[in-house]
Residue frames relative to the residue before (quaternion, step in Angstrom):
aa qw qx qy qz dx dy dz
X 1.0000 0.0000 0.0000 0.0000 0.00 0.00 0.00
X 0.3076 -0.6832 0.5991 0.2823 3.83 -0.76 0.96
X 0.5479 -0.4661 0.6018 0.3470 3.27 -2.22 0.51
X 0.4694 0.7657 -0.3389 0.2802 3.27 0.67 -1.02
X 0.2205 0.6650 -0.6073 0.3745 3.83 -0.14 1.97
X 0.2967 -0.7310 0.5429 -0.2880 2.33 -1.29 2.04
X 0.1222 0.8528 -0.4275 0.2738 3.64 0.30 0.89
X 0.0556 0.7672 -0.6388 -0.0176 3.93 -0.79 0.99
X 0.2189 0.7940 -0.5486 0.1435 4.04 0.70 0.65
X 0.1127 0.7366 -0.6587 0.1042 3.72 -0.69 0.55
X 0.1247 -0.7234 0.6746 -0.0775 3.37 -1.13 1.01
X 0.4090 -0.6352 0.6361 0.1573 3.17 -1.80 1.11
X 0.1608 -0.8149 0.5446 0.1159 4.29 -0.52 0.71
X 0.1403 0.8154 -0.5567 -0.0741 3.53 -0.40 -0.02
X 0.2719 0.7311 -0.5960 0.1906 4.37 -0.82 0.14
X 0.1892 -0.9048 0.3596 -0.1274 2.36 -1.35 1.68
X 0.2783 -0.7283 0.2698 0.5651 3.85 0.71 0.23
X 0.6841 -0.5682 0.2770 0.3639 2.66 -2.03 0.09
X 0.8924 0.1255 -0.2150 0.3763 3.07 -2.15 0.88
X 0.6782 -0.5502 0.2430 0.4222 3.74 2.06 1.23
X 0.6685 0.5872 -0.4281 0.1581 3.40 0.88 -0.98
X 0.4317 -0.7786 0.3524 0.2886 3.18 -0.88 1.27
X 0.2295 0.8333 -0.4927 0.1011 3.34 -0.09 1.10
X 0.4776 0.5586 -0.5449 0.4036 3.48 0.75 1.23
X 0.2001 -0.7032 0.6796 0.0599 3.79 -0.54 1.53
X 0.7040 -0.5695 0.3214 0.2769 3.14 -1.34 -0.13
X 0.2339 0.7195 -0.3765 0.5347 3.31 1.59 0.86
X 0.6429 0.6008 -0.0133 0.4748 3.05 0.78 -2.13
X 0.7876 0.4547 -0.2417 0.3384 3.42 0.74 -1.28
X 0.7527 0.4165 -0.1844 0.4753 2.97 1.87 -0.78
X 0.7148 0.4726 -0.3880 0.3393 2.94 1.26 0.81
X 0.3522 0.7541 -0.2147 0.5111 2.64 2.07 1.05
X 0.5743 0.5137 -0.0940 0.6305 3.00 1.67 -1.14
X 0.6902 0.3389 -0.3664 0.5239 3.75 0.93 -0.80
X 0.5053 0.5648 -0.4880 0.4331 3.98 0.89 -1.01
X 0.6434 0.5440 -0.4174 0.3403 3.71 0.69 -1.35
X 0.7129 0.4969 -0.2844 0.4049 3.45 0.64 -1.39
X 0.6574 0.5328 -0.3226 0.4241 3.47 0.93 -0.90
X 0.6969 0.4286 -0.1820 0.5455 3.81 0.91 -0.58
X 0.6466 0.3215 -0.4613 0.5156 3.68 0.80 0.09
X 0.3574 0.5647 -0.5721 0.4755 4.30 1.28 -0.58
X 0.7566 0.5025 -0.2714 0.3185 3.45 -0.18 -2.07
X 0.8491 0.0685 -0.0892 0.5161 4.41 0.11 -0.83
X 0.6121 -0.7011 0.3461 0.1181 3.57 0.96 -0.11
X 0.3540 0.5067 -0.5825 0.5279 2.59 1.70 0.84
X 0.4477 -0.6315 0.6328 -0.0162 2.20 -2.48 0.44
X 0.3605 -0.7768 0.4919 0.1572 3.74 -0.18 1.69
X 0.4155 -0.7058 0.5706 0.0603 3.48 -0.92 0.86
X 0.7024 -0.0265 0.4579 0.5443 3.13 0.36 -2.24
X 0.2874 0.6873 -0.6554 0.1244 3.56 -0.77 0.76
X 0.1180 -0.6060 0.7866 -0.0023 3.68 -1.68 0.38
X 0.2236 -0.7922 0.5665 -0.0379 2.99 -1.00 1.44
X 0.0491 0.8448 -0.5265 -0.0816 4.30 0.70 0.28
X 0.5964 -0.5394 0.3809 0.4564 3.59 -1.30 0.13
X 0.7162 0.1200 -0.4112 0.5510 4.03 0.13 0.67
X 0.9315 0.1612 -0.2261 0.2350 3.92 0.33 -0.06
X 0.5106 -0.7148 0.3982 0.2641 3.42 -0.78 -0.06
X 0.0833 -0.7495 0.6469 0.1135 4.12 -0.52 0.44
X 0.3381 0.6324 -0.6970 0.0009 3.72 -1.24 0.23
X 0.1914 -0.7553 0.6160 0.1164 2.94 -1.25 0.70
X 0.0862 -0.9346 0.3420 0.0462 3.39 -0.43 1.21
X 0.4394 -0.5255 0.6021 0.4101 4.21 -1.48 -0.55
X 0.1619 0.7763 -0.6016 -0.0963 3.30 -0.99 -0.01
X 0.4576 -0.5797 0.5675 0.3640 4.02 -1.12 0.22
X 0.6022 -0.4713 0.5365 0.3569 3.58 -1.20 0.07
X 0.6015 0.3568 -0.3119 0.6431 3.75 0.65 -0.35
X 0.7739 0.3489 -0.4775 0.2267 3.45 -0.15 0.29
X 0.5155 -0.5600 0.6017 0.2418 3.70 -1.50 0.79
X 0.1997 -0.7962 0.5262 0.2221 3.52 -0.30 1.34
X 0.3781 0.7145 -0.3437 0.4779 3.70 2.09 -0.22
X 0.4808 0.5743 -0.4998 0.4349 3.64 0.77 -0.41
X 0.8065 0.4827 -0.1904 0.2835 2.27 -0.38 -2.57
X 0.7184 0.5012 -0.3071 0.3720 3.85 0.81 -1.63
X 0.6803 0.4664 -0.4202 0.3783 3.69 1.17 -1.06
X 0.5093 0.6478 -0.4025 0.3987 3.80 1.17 -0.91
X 0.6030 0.5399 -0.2989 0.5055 3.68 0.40 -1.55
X 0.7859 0.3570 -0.2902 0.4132 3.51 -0.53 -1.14
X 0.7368 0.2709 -0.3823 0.4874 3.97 0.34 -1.44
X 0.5946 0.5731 -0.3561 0.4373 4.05 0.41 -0.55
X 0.6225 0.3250 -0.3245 0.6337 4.21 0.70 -0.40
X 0.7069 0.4733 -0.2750 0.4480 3.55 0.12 -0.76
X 0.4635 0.6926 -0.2309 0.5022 3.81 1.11 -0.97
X 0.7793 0.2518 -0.0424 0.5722 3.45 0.42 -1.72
X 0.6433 0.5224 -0.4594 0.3196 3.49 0.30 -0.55
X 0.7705 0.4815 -0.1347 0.3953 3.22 1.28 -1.26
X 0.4614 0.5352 -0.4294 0.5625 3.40 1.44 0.41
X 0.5930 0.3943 -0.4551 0.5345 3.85 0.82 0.35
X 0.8378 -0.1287 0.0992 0.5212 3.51 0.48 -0.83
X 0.5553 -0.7373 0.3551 0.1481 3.40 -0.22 1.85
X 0.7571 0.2061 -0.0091 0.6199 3.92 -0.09 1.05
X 0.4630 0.6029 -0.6247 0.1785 3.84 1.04 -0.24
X 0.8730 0.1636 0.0796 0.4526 3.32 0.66 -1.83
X 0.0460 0.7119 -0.6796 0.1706 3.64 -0.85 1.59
X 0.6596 -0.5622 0.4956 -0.0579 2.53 -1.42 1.68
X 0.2551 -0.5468 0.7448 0.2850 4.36 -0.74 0.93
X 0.7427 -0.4150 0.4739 0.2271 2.63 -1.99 -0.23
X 0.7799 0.3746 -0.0189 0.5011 3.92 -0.51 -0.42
X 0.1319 -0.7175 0.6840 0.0021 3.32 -1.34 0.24
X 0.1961 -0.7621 0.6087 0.1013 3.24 -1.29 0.34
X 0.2505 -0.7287 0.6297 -0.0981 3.40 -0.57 1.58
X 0.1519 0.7310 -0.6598 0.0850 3.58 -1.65 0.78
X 0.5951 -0.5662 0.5083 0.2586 3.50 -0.93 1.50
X 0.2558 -0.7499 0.5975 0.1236 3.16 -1.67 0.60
X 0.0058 -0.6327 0.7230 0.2774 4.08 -0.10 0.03
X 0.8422 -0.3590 0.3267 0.2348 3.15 -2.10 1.43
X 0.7332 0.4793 -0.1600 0.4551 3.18 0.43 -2.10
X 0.5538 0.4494 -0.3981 0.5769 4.28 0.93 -0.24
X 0.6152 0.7016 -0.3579 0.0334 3.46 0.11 -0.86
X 0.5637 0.5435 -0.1737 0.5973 3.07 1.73 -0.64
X 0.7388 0.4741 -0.2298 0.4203 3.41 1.14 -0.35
X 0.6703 0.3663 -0.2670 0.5876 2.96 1.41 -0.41
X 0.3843 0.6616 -0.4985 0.4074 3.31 1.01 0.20
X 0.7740 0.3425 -0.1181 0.5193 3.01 0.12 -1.88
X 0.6244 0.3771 -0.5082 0.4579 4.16 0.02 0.28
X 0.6397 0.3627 -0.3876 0.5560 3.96 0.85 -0.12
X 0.5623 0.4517 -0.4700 0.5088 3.95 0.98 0.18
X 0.7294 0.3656 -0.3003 0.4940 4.04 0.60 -0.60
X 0.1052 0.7343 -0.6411 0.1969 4.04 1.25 0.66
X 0.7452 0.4404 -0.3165 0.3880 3.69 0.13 -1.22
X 0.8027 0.3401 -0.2906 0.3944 3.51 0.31 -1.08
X 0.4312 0.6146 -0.4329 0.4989 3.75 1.63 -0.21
X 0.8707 0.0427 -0.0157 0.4897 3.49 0.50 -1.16
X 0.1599 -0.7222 0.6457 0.1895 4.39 0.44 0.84
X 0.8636 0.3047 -0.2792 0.2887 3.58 -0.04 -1.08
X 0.6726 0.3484 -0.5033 0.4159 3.10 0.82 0.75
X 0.3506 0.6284 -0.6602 0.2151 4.01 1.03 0.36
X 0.7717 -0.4501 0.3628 0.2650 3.25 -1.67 0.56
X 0.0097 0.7887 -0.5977 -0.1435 3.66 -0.61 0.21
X 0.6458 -0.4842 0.5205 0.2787 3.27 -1.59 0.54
X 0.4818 -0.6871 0.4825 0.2510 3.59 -0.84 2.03
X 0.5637 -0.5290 0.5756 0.2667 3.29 -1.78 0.39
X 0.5175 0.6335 -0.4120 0.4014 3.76 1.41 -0.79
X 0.6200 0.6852 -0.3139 0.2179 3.30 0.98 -1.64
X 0.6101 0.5904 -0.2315 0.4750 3.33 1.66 -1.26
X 0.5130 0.7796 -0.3013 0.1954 3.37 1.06 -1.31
């Protein structure tokens, strides 16, 4: 049997908290971005592209055929949420579900670059810089 694996899978992610409220400041954002890092170490995917806003998430990911893309998403979410909430109990919770879409190669660049223009698609929701921070 060859080692030899070969593999083009790419997926659009998307989850949002609950009932939208935009409660992810830029605190929040970076502990989203680290939850990310921690959860691709952990199943091996492989982040592409992500935008994080104050009610939702973009990532745009690799993945192996052996991988549960449910891992990676349940890790991310309890692991960003986890940390966020060790600054301020209850800041950031997480709806339920997610919403995941395949990529064909040939999209990939496109969907890249619409999860790079998150901010300019949506200004009022870019992150903003907590009032605690001042505190």
């Amino acid at each position: 049997m060859s080692g030899h694996r070969a593999y083009q899978l790419y997926a659009h992610i998307t989850w949002h908290t609950w009932n939208r409220v935009g409660c992810l400041d830029l605190a929040a954002t970076v502990d989203v971005r680290s939850a990310l890092e921690s959860a691709c170490r952990r199943t091996g995917v492989r982040v592409l592209r992500h935008a994080v806003l104050a009610d939702h998430v973009h990532v745009v990911v690799s993945f192996r055929p052996d991988t549960r893309l449910s891992d990676f998403i349940r890790l991310a979410k309890a692991v960003a949420a986890t940390r966020a909430n060790r600054q301020v109990p209850g800041a950031v919770r997480w709806a339920r579900g997610y919403y995941v879409a395949t990529i064909h190669r040939g999209d990939l660049t496109r969907v890249i670059e619409y999860v790079g223009r998150q901010f300019q698609r949506h200004p009022d929701l870019i992150p903003r810089a907590s009032h605690r921070a001042a505190e």
